[in-house]
C-alpha positions in Angstrom: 117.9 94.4 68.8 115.3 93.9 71.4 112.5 91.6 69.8 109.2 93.3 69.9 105.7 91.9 70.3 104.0 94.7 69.1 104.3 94.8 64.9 105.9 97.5 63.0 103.7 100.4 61.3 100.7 98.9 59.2 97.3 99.8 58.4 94.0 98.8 59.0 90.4 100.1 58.8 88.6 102.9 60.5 87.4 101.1 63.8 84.9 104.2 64.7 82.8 105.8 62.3 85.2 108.2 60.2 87.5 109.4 62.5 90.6 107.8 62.9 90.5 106.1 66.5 92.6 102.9 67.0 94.3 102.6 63.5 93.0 104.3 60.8 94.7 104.7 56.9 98.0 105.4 57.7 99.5 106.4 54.0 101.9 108.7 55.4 104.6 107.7 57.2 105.2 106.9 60.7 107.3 109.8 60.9 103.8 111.5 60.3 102.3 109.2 63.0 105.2 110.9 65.8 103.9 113.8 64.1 100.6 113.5 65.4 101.0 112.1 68.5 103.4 115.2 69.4 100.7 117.3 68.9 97.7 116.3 70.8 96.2 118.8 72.3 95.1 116.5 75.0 98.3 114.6 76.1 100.8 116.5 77.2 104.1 116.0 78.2 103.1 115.4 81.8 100.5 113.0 81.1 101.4 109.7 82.8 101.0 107.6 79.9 102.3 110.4 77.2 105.1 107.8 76.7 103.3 105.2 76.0 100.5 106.4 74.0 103.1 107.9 71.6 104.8 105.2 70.9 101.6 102.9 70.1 100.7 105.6 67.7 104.3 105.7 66.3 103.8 101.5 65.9 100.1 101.8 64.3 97.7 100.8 66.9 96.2 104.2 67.4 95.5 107.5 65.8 94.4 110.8 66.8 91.2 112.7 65.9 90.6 115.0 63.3 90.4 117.9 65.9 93.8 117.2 67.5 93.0 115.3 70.2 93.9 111.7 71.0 90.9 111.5 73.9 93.2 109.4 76.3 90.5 108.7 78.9 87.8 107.3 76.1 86.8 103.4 76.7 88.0 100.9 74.1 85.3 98.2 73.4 85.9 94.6 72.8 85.6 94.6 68.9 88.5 97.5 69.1 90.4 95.6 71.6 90.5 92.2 69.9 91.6 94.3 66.6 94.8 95.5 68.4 95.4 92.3 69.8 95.2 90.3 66.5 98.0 92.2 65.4 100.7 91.1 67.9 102.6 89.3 65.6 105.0 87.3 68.3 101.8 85.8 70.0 102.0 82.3 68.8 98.4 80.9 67.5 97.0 77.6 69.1 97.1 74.4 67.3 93.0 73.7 68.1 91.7 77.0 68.8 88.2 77.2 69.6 85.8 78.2 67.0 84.3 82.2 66.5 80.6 80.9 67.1 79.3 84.9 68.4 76.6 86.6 66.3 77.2 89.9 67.4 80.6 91.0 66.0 80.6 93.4 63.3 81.8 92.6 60.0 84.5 95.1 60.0 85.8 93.1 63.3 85.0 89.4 62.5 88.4 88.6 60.9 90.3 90.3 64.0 88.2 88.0 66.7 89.0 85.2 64.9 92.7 86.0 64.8 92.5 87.0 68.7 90.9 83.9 69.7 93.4 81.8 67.7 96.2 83.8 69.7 94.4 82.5 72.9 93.0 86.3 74.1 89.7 85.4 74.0 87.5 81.8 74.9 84.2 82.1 73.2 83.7 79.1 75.7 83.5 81.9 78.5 80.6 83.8 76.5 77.0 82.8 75.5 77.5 83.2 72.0 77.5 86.9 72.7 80.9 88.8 72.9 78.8 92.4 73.5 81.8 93.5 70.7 80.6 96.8 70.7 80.4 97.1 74.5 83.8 98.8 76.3 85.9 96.3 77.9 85.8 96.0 81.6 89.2 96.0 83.6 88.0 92.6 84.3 88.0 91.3 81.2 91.5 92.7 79.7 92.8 90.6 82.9 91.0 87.8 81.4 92.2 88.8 77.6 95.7 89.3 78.3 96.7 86.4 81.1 95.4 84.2 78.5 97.6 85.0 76.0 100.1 84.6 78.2 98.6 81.2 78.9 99.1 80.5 74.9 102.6 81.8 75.1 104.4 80.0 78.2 102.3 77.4 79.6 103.7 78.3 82.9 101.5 81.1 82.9 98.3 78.4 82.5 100.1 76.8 86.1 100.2 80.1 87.1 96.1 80.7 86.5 95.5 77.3 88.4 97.7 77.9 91.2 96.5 81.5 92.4 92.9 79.9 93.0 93.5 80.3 96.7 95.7 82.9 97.1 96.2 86.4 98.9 95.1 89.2 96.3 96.7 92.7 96.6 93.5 94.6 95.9 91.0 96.2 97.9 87.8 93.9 96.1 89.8 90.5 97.9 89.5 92.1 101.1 86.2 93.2 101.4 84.9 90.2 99.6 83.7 91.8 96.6 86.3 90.4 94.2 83.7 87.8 91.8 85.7 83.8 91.6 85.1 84.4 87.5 87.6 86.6 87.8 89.8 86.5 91.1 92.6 84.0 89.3 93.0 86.4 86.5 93.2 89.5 88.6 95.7 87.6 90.6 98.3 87.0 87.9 97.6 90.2 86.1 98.6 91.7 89.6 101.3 89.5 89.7 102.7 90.2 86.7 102.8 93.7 86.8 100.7 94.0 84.0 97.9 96.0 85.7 97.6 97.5 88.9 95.1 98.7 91.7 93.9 102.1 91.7 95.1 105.2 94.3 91.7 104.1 96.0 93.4 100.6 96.1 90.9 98.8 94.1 91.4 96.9 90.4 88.1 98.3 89.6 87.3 95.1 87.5 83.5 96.5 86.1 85.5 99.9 85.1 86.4 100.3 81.2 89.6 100.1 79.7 90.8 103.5 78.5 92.6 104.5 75.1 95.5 105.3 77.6 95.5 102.3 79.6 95.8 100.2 76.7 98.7 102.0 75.6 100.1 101.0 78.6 99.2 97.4 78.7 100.6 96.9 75.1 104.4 97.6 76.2 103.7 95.3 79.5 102.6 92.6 77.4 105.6 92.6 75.5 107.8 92.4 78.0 105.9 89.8 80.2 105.2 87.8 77.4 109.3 87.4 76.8 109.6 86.8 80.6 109.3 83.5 82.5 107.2 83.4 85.0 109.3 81.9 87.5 111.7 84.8 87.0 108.8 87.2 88.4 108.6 87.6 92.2 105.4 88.8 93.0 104.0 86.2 91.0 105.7 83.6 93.0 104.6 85.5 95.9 100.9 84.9 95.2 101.5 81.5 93.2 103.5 80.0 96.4 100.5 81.7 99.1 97.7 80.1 96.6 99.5 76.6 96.9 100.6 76.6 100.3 99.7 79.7 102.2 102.6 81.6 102.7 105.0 83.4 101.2 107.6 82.2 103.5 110.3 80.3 100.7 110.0 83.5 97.9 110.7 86.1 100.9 114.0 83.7 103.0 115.5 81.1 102.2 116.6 80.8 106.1 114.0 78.4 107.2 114.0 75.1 107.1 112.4 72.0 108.6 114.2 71.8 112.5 116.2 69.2 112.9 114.5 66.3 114.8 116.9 66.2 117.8 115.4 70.4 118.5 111.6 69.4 118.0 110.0 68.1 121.0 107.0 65.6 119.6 104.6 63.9 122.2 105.6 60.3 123.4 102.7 58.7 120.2 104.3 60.7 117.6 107.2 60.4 115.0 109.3 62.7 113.9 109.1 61.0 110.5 105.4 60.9 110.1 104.3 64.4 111.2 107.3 67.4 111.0 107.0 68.9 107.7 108.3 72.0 106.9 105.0 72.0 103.9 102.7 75.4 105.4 99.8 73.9 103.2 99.9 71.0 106.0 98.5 73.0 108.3 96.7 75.6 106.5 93.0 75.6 107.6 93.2 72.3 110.2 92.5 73.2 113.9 95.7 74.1 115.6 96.9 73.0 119.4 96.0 75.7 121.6 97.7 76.8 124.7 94.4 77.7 126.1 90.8 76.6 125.3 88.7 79.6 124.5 88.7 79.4 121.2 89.2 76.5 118.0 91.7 78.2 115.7 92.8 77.8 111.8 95.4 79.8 110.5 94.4 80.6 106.7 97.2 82.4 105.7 100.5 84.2 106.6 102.0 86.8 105.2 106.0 88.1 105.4 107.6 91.0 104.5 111.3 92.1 104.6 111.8 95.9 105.1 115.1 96.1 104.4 115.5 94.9 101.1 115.1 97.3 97.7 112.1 98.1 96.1 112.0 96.2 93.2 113.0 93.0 96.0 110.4 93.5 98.7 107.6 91.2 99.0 104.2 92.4 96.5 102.1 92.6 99.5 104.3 95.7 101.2 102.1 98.4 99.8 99.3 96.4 101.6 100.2 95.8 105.0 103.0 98.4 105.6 103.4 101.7 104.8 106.1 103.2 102.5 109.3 104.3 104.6 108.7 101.7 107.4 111.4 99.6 108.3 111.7 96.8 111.1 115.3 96.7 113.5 118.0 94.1 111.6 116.9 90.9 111.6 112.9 91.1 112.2 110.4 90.8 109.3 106.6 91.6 109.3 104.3 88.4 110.2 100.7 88.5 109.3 98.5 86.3 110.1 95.1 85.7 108.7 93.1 83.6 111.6 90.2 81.9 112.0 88.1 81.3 115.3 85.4 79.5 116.9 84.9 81.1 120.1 84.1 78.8 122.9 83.7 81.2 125.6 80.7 83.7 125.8 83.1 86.7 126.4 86.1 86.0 125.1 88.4 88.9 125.4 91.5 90.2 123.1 93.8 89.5 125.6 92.3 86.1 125.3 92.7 85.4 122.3 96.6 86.5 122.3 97.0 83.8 124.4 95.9 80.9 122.5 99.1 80.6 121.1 101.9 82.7 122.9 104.0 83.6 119.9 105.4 86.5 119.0 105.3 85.5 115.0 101.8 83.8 115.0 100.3 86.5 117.1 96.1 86.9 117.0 96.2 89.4 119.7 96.5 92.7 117.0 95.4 93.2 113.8 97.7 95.6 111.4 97.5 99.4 112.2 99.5 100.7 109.2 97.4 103.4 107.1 97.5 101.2 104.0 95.6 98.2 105.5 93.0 100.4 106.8 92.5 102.2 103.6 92.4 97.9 101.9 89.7 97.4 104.2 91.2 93.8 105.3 89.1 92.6 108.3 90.7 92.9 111.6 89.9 92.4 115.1 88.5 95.4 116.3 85.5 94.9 113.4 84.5 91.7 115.8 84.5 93.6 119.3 81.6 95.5 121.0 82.0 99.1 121.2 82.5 99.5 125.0 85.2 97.0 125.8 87.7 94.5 123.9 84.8 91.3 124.1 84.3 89.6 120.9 80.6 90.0 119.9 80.9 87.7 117.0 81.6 83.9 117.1 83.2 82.9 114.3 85.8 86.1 113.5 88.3 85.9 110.5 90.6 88.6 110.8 94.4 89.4 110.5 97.0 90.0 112.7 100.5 91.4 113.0 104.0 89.8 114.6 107.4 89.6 114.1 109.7 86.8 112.4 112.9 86.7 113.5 115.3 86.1 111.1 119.2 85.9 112.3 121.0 83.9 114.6 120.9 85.9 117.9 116.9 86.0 117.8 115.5 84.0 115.9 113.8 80.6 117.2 112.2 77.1 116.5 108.3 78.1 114.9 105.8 75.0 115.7 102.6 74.2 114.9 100.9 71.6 115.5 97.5 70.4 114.1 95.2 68.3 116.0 95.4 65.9 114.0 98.7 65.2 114.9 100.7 66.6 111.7 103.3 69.4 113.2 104.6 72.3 111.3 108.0 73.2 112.5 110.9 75.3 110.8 114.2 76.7 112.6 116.7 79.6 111.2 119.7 78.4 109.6 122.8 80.7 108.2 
């Protein structure tokens, strides 16, 4: 049988004055539990998380009200949340936990905190002394919650935390720069791991409150990330790999790799053993060799997606750049490019700035015109032009752009770049 995080049927007090909310006296049976959920007024079949929200009444975290309804969309606060979490009975506690030092949990809740910070949900460390426990919790801080129980369950997961810091977030916050650090890593994996998602409006919403429903939800994902390596998660490669290096490259192909010295053409004070790497992060964020001198450039990070492979395969930033149903010829994946300039020139056009490099894969000439990165609001080159003609009007643009990488035999060709310092990244196709 499939081992289950969540614990089978057991009581525990009222959590909201006298009407059972999260887990109230369950005497009956958990056949009387199905009983109720079945008959909420308010979650019908059709409800997306009907599923879900029966079956964490069924196990005991939740129970209806006394006038039929199971009030799906209500916010869960902290002291409720950290209740349902000390009950996971597979989370593993830590061997030096850190000590319950807040002075606002209720006494009804004080036992349950504990227990949740032993099992590595919660770091009083990260609070003032203050949990707010009867405050709802914030989408932002069940990101924070639940990746750190993963944290106490496969240190992996910790790795994971650390190497997101500098990664490529699928939500519409990252984009527009509203995304706060305190919670961008956690976001990231939570993202990454499937746990949680971004809205229709393609935000995560990190300020908005947790519902009954959504935690319904998030107990079944946590039990089944939880029993899951990391490593064996692809989107979470995807931004771990793109926070360590900056690209995706190596999760997406494994085609590429560093060209062999006798195809890289090096200037006459270079050697091919001191400055080819096939290593992105390399050349992440130095000044790049230009073909023409109207602008520095930096390339902070690049992007690819694979069109043709199945849904649960392709790359966790499709939904962002592409829109569903588009699909590339054989043997051509998206490239995008997030670039950096320092315009030289006083009216440096777009056509200018496609020239800097020349290639078709590492392209700053246009910027993404899919729907979806419109509705992210990711900055792209048109934001940096005046409104009568192509002329940047802004200095120092970071945008991104979209190309093609080549990926079979017939097409596909040597990618170099070279830094001014002298370190070159080059990669070729290989069967």
């Amino acid at each position: 049988m499939r081992r289950r995080i969540i614990s089978s049927l057991t009581a525990f007090a009222l959590l909201t004055g006298g009407v059972a909310a999260i887990a109230g006296t369950m005497g009956n049976s958990s056949a009387k539990a199905a009983q109720d959920a079945s008959t909420f007024k308010d979650v019908p079949a059709s409800h997306w998380a009907s599923t879900a929200i029966y079956s964490a009444v069924e196990q005991g975290y939740f129970k209806g009200y006394t006038d039929g309804t199971f009030k799906p969309g209500a916010p869960v606060t902290k002291a409720e949340m950290a209740s349902i979490l000390a009950r996971l009975t597979d989370q593993p506690e830590l061997p030096t936990p850190e000590p319950n030092n807040f002075t606002d949990v209720p006494e009804w809740a004080k036992s349950s905190v504990s227990t949740a910070i032993a099992k590595g949900f919660i770091h009083p460390s990260s609070y003032k002394g203050k949990l707010d426990a009867k405050a709802p919790l914030s989408r932002g801080e069940m990101a924070d919650w639940l990746t750190q129980g993963l944290s106490a369950v496969n240190s992996d997961y910790g790795q994971a935390l650390s190497d997101v810091t500098n990664t490529v977030i699928p939500a519409k916050e990252y984009f527009t720069g509203k995304l706060a650090d305190s919670h961008k890593n956690a976001v990231a994996v939570a993202l990454g791991t499937g746990l949680m998602s971004v809205a229709n409006d393609k935000t995560f919403g990190v300020d908005r409150t947790t519902t009954r429903a959504e935690v319904a939800v998030l107990i079944a994902r946590y039990a089944s990330t939880s029993q899951t390596k990391p490593s064996d998660i692809q989107g979470l490669n995807e931004l771990r790999q793109v926070g360590l290096t900056g690209t995706n490259l190596s999760v997406i192909t494994k085609s590429f790799h560093k060209t062999p010295e006798k195809k890289t053409l090096l200037s006459s004070n270079q050697k091919y053993e001191d400055v080819l790497t096939d290593d992105f992060s390399f050349v992440r964020n130095k000044d790049i060799v230009t073909l023409t001198n109207y602008a520095d450039l930096k390339i902070l990070n690049w992007i690819i997606v694979d069109t043709h492979v199945s849904n649960d395969k392709r790359s966790i930033y499709y939904p962002v750049f592409v829109d569903e149903g588009a699909k590339l010829q054989s043997g051509r994946h998206f490239s995008f490019v997030e670039f950096k300039l320092n315009i030289k020139s006083e009216s440096m056009s777009q056509l200018q700035a496609g020239s800097l490099l020349g290639s078709a894969t590492f392209n700053p000439l246009f910027s993404p015109r899919s729907k979806v990165f419109l509705s992210y609001g990711g900055p792209k080159i048109s934001d940096y032009f005046a409104k009568t003609k192509a002329i940047f009007i802004v200095k120092n643009p970071v945008y991104w752009s979209e190309g093609l990488l080549h990926a079979n035999s017939t097409t596909a060709r040597t990618l170099t770049l070279e830094t001014k310092g002298g370190t070159v990244f080059s990669i070729n196709y290989t069967d």
